[in-house]
N, C-alpha and C positions, 0 to 999 in steps of 0.2 A: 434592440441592443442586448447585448449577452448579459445573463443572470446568475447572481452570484449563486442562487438556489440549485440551479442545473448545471453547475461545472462538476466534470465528472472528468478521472484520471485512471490510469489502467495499464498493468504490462501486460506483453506476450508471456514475459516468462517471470519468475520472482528469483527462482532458486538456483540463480548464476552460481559460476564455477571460479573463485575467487582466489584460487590459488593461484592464477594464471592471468596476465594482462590482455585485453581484448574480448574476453566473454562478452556477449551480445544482446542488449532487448531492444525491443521497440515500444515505448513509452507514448501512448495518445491520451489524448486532449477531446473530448467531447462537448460541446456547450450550447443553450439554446435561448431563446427570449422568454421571456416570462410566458408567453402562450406555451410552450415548447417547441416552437417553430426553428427553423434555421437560422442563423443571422449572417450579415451581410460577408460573403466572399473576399479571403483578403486578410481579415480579421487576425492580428499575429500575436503568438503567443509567446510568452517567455519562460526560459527557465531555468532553474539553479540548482546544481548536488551537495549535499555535503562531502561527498565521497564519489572516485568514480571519476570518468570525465561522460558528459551530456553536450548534445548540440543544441547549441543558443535557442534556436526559436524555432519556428513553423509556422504557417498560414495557412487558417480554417477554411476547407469549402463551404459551399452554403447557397445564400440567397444571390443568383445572378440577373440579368434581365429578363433572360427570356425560361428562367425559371428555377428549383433549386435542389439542394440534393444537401443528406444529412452535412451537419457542419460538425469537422473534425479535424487533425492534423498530427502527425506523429513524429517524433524525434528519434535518437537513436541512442542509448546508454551502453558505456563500456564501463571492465574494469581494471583499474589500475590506482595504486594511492591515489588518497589516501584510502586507507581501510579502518574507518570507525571503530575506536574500540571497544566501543555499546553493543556491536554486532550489527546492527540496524543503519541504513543510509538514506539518510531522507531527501529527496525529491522534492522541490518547487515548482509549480507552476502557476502563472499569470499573466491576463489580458484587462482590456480599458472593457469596462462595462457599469451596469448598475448594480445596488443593493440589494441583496434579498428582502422581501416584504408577503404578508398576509393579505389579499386581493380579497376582501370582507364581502367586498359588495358584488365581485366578479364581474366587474369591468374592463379587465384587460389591463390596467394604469393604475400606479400608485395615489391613491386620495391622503390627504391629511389628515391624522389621527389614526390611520393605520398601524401595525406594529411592524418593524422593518427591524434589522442587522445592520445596526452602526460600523461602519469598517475604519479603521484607520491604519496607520503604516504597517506595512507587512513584514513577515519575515518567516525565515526559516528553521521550523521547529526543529533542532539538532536531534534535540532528546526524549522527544516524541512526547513531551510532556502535558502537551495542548495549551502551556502558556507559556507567556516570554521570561527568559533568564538570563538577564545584562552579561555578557562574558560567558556563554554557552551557546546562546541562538544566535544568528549571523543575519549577513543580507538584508539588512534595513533598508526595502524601498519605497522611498518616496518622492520622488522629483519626476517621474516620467509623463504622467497626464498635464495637456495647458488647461490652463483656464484653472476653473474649480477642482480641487481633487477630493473634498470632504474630511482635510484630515483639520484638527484643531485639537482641543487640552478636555474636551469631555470624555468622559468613564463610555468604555467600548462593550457596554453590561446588553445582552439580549435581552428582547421583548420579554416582558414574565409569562408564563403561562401557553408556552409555544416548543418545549423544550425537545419534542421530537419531529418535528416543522423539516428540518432540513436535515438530509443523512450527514454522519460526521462528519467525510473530509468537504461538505461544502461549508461549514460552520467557518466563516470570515474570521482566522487570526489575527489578532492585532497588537500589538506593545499598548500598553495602559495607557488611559487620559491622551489619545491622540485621534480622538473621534471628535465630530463637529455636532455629533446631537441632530443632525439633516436627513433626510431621503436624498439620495442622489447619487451623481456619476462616482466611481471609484476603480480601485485595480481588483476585480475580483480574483480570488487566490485557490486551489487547491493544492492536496500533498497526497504525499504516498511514501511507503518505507518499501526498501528491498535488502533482504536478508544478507549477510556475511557468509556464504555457506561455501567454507572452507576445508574439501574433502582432508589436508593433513589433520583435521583436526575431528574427523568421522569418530560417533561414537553411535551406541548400539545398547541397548540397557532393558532388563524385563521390568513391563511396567501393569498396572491397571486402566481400562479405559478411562479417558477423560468426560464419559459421557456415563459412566457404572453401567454400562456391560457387563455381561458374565462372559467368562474365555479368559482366553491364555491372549496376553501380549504386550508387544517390546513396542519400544519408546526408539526412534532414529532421529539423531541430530548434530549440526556443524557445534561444537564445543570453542567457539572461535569470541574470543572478547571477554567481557562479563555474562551477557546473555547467552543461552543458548540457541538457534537456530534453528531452519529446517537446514537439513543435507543437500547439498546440491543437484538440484531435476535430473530423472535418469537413475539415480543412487538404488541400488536392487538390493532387493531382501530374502534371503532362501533360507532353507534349513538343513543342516547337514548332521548325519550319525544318528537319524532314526530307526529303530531297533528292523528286525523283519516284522513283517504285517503289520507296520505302523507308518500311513501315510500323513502327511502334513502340509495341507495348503495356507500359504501366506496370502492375504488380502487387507490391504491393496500390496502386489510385490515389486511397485516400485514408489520412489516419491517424483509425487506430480512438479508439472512446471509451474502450479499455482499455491505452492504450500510458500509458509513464509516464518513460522514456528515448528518447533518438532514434530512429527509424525507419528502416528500409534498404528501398527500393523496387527492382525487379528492373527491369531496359529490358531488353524482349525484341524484337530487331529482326525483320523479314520483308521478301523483296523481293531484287530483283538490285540492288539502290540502293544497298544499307544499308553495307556493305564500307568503311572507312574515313572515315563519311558525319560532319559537326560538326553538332550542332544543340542545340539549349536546353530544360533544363528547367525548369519553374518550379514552384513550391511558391506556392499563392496561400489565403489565410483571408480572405472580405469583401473589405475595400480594400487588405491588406496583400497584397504579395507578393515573392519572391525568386528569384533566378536563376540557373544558372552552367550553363557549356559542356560537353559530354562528346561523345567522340570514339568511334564505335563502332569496336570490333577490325575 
């Protein structure tokens, strides 16, 4: 049965072109059983945007008769209202599986008195806030598994003492006091955000490394919402009006399809020129483009 431990969410691309209706990703679904094996073929997945339009579901490959092959499935994301004014558009995904738990004894099967992830109703973080906010986070589900679904009025509080157990987006969201306090079957859930990256709104800025590097460099980002963004994949960075004998390589000189926050570009100068030399960088996507001044040391 699929584990809420190993569900794992991913685009092709983060740093759509949101000016425009129809930009394009391919949004997959990965999940395994608590061994990490494949789970059974068929297996369908659901799911939900804030923003954006998403195709409903997909069905996981996986475990067949006569043998089996990783278990995945992928959907297809465009863009088009709404456009979040956070900047940020978050993504749902969900299928019928079990709870994540601590395999103490490494048995392969949950024993009692293990520490497991109480799940209860799900929903979708709007605001990326990693809890729920009555009148902010949407898509309350709870009615699609029969039989047992594990939800009831206990606190959804994880095991103590386990707090890096499961990478973030597998950590089971829930609305408060709607856990049943059990090990058992549930909707296991991940998310993902994809950025607003809105070339009218290209901006271009000198900055210092986010990591205290020494060097020269600029900061590139969609200025779209409240938050700031990466620029939309593809978006190129150069330099223009470098004196003579002053060369300037930009690195990296474009923003990846995997960035999802602003970009820091390095200007690496060369040349007996370059020594206190003005010149311009530009950030250009298509027609759009932006610009600002920086002063090499």
């Amino acid at each position: 049965m699929p584990s809420q431990k190993s569900i794992s969410i991913s685009a092709e691309k983060y740093a759509l072109d949101w000016s425009q209706d129809g930009a394009q990703t391919t949004v997959s679904v990965r999940v395994t059983d608590t061994a990490g094996n494949p789970v059974p073929e068929g297996t369908v997945v659901q799911f939900s945007t804030e923003g954006g339009q998403i195709q409903k579901s997909c069905q996981l490959t996986g475990v067949t008769v006569n043998g089996s092959t990783i278990s995945q499935c992928s959907v297809t994301f465009s863009t088009q209202n709404r456009r979040p004014a956070d900047g940020y558009v978050s993504i749902l995904a969900w299928l019928e599986g079990e709870e994540a738990y601590v395999d103490l004894n490494g048995n392969g099967r949950y024993d009692a008195g293990e520490p497991f992830w109480d799940s209860g109703r799900l929903f979708r973080d709007d605001n990326e806030s990693l809890a729920y906010e009555f009148g902010v986070d949407e898509l309350n589900v709870g009615t699609s598994l029969t039989g047992a679904m594990g939800l009831g009025t206990a606190a959804c509080d994880p095991p103590t003492g386990y707090g890096s157990y499961l990478n973030l987006q597998s950590i089971p969201l829930s609305e408060p006091n709607t856990c049943d306090g059990k090990w058992g079957k549930t909707l296991i859930r991940t998310w993902m955000m994809l950025p607003v990256s809105d070339p009218r709104a290209l901006r271009v800025a000198p900055a210092s490394s986010p990591t205290g590097d020494p060097g020269t460099f600029v900061r590139v980002y969609s200025e779209f919402g409240t938050n700031p963004t990466a620029a939309p994949a593809g978006t190129t960075v150069s330099v223009q009006g470098a004196p003579t004998g002053c060369t300037v390589q930009v690195s990296p000189a474009e923003v990846s399809v995997g960035a999802v926050g602003p970009t820091y570009h390095r200007l690496t100068p060369s040349g007996t020129g370059c020594s206190g030399a003005s010149l311009t960088v530009v950030a250009k996507f298509g027609s759009y483009e932006a610009n600002t001044g920086v002063v090499l040391p």
